[in-house]
C-alpha positions as CSV (number, residue, x, y, z in Angstrom):
1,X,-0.5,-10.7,8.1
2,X,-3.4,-12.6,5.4
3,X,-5.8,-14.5,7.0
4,X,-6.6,-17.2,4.5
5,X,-7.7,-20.3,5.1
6,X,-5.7,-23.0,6.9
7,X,-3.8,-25.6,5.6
8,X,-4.3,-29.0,6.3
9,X,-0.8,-30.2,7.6
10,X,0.4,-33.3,9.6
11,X,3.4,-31.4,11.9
12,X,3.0,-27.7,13.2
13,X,5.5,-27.0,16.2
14,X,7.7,-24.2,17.6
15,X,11.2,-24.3,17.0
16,X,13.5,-21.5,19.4
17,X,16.6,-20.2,18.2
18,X,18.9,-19.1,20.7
19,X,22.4,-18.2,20.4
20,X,24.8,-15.1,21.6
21,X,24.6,-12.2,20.0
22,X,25.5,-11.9,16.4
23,X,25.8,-15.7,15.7
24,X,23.3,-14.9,12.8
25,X,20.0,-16.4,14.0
26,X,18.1,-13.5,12.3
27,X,19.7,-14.2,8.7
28,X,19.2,-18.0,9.5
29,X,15.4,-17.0,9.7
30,X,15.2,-15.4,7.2
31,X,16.9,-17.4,4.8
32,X,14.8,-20.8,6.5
33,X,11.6,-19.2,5.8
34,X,12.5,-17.4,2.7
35,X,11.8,-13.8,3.1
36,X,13.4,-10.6,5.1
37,X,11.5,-10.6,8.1
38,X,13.7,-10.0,11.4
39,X,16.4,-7.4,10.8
40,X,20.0,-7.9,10.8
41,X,23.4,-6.2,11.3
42,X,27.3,-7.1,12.1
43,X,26.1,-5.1,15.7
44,X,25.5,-7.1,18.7
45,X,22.4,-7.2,19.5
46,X,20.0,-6.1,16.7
47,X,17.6,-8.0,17.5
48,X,14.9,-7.1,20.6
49,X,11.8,-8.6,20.3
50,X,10.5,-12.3,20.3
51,X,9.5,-12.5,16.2
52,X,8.1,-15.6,15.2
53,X,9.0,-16.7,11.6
54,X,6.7,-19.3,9.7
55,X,7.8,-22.0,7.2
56,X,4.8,-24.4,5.8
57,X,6.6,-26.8,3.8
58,X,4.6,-29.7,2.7
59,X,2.8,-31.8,5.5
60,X,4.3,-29.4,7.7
61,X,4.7,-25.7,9.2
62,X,7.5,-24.8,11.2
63,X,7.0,-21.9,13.6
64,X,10.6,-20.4,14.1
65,X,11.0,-18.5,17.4
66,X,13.9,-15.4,16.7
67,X,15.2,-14.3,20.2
68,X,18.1,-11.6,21.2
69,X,21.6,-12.5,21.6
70,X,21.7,-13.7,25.8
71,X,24.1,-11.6,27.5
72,X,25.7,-10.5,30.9
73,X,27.1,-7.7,30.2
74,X,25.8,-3.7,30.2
75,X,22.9,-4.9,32.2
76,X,20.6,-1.7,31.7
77,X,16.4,-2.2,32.2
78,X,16.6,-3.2,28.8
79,X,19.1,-5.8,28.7
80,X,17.6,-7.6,31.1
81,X,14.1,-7.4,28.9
82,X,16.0,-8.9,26.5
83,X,17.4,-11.3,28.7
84,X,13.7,-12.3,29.8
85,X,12.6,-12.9,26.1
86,X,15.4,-15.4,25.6
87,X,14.7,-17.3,28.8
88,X,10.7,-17.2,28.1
89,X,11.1,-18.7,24.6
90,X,12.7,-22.0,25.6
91,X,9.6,-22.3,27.7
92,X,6.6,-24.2,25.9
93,X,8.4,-25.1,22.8
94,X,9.1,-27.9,21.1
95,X,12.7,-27.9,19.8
96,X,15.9,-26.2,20.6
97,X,17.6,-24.8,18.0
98,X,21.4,-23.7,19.5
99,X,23.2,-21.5,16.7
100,X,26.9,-21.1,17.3
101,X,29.7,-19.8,14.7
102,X,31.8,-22.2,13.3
103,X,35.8,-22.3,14.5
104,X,34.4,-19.6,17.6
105,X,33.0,-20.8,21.1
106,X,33.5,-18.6,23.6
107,X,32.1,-17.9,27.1
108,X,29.2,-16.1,26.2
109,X,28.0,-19.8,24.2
110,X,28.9,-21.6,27.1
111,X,26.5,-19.4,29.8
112,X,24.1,-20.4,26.4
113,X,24.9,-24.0,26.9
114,X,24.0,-23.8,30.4
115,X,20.3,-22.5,29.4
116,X,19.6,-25.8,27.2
117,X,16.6,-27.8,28.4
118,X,17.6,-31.5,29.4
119,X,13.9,-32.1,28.4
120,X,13.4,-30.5,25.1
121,X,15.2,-31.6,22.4
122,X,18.1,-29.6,20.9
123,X,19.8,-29.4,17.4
124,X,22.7,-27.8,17.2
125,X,23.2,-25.8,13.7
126,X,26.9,-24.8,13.4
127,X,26.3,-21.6,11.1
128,X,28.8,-19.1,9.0
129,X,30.9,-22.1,8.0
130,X,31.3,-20.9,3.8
131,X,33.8,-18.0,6.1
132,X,35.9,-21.0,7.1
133,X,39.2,-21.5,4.7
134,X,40.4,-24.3,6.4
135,X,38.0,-26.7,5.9
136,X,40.5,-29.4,8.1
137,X,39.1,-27.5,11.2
138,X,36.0,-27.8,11.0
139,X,35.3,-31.9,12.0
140,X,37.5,-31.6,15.5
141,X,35.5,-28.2,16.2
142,X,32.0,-30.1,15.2
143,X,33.6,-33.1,17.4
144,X,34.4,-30.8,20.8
145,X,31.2,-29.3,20.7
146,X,28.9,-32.3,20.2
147,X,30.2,-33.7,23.4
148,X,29.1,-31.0,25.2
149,X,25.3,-32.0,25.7
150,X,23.2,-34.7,24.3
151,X,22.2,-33.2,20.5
152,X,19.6,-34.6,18.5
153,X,21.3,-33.4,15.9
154,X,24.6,-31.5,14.6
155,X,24.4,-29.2,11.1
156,X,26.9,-27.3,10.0
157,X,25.5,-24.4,7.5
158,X,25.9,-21.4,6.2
159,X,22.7,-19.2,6.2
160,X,24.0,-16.5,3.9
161,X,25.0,-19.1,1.5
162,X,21.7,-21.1,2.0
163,X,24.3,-24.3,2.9
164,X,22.6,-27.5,4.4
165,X,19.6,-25.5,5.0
166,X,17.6,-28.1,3.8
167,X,19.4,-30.8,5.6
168,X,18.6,-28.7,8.8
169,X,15.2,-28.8,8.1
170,X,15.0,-32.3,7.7
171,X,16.8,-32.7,11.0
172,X,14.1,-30.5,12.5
173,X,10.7,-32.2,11.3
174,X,10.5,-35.2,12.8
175,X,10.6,-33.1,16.4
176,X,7.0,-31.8,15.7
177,X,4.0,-32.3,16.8
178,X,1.5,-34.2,14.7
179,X,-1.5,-31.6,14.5
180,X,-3.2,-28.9,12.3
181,X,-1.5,-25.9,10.9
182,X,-1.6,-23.0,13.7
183,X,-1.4,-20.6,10.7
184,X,-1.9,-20.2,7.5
185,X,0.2,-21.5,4.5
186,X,0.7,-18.5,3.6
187,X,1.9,-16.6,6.4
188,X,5.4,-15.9,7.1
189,X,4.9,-14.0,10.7
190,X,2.3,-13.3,13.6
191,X,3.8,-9.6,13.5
192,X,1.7,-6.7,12.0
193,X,3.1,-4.8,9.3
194,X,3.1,-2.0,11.6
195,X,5.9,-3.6,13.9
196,X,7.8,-4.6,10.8
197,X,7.7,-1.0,9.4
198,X,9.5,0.0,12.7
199,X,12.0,-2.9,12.9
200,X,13.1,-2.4,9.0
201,X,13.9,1.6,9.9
202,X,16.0,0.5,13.2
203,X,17.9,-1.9,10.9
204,X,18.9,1.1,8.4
205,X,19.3,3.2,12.0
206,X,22.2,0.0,13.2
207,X,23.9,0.3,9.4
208,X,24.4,3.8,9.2
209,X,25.3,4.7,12.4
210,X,28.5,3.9,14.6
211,X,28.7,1.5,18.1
212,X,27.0,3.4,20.3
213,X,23.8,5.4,19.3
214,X,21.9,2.6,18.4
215,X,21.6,1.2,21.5
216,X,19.9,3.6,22.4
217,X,17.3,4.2,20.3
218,X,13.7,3.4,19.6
219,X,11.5,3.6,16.5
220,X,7.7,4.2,17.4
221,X,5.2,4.4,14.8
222,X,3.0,7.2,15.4
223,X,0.7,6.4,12.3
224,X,0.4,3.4,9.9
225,X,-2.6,4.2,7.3
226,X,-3.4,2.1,4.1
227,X,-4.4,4.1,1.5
228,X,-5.2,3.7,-2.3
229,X,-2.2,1.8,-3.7
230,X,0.4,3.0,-0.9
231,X,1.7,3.0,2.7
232,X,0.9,6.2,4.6
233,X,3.3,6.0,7.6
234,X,4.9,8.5,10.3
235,X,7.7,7.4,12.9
236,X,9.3,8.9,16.0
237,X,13.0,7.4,16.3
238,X,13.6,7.6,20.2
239,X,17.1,8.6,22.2
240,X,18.5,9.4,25.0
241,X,20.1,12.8,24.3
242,X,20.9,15.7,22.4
243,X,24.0,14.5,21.2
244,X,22.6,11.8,20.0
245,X,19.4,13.2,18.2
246,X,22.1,15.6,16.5
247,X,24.3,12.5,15.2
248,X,20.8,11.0,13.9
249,X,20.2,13.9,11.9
250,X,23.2,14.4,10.7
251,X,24.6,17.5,8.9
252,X,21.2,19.5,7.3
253,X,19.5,16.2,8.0
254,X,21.4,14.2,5.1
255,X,21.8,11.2,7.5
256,X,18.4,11.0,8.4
257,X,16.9,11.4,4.8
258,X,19.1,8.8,4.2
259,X,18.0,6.0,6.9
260,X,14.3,7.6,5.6
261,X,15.5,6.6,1.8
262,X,16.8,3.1,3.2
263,X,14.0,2.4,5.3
264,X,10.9,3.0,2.7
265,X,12.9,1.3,-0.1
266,X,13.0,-1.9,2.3
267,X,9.0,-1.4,3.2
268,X,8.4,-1.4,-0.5
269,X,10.1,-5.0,-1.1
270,X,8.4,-6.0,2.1
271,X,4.9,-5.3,1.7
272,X,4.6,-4.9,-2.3
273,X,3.7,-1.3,-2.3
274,X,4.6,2.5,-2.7
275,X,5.4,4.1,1.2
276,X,5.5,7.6,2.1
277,X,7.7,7.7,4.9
278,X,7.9,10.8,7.5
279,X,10.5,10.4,9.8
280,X,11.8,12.8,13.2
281,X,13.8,12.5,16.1
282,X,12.6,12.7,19.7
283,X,14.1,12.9,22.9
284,X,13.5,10.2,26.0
285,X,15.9,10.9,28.4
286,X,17.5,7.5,30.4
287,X,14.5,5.1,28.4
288,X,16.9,2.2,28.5
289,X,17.7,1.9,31.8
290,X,13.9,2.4,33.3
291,X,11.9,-0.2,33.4
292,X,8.7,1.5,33.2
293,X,9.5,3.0,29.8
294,X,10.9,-0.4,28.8
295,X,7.3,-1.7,29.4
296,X,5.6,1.1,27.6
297,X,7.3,0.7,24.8
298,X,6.3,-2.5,24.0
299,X,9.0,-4.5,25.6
300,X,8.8,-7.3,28.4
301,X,5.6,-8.8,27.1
């Protein structure tokens, strides 16, 4: 985002976070570094894109790498994209950072577990656990899952609650690299504003709509102009059908003035200034399962 200059710093690394889908790695950013930056929703799957998230904290800057949920299942082009992303960010890093939910390990953690590096380090933050009641449960769970690979670390947290966050970060400091800042201290992500603008309105598109529309869809800014005091900006959401584009829509448009409504109020706290938002719906037949659209819409980088 700024350019300003760089801070003098003693440990800058890159820190993945991995997990199944909807284990809340993207809150867990956000909360680590401070600020909204990758979206979130209870739907598997929100996130698509590799975002990196950045926390300069004293001597050090941690570069957080935010990745999709890794799955097997509904295997489309784009799945598998998003499938690539996870596996390319444990390459070339310099800490693991597993996310699992507290009192729930299932199989989709365990085809996680066999992803983890034996090489890099890994730190395994056990998150969500202000949901758990039964506090009693929590130590044998901790105790069953640290014997499943060699952990620097094990942190229980809660990243909605902003529980042993800080803890966590301690854990994760002494894993990097001495060196310069990569960044600057004041920047919180390598992503333009023009890619945030189009993850904040498919976030509103994944709360207001049911299970199976957002899947398929795709926002595409068209135009992203700073003007005097505001945000000029105009956005194409992308599906796959008619039925769908109609649902987006919703009856006289109410549901998409609302996602518009959402979406510019979000842009606003974002970047610290007005938006005009124009939003429309446009038809891509079968985008998701071809991998040639897949590529040309920015995914599989």
């Amino acid at each position: 985002m700024t350019q300003e200059p760089r801070a003098s710093v003693s440990r800058t690394g890159y820190i993945s976070l991995i997990g199944r889908p909807n284990v809340g790695k993207s809150t867990l950013l956000n909360h680590l570094i401070g600020q909204k930056l990758s979206i979130t929703s209870r739907r598997a799957q929100t996130t698509r894109h590799r975002i990196h998230g950045i926390l300069t904290k004293g001597a050090s800057q941690f570069i957080f790498v935010d990745t999709p949920g890794f799955q097997k299942n509904h295997l489309n082009a784009l799945n598998r994209s998003l499938n690539r992303t996870v596996l390319q960010a444990l390459k070339d890093i310099d800490l693991i950072l597993w996310v699992v939910e507290a009192l729930k390990y299932t199989p989709a953690d365990e085809e996680m577990l066999n992803l983890l590096s034996k090489s890099t380090p890994v730190i395994l933050a056990i998150n969500k656990i202000d949901k758990i009641t039964d506090k009693s449960r929590l130590l044998p769970f901790i105790e069953e899952i640290a014997q499943k690979h060699s952990f620097a670390a094990v942190v229980p947290v809660s990243a909605v609650s902003g529980i042993q966050l800080e803890v966590l970060l301690n854990e994760i400091e002494p894993y990097l690299p001495e060196g310069e800042a990569f960044f600057s201290a004041e920047d919180i992500t390598d992503r333009s504003e023009r890619f945030l603008a189009a993850e904040i309105i498919r976030e509103k598109i994944f709360r207001s709509l049911g299970d199976e529309v957002p899947y398929s869809t795709f926002v595409e800014i068209e135009s992203f102009e700073i003007r005097t005091n505001f945000y000029h900006i105009h956005a194409a959401i992308i599906v796959e059908t008619n039925g769908q584009k109609a649902m987006m829509i919703g009856n006289k448009g109410t549901r998409l003035k609302q996602i518009g409504t959402d979406a510019r109020l979000g842009m606003e706290k974002l970047f610290g200034h007005k938006v005009y938002l124009k939003l429309w719906v446009k038809i891509k037949s079968g985008w998701a399962d071809n991998d040639q659209a897949i590529k040309s819409l920015g995914f599989d980088l």
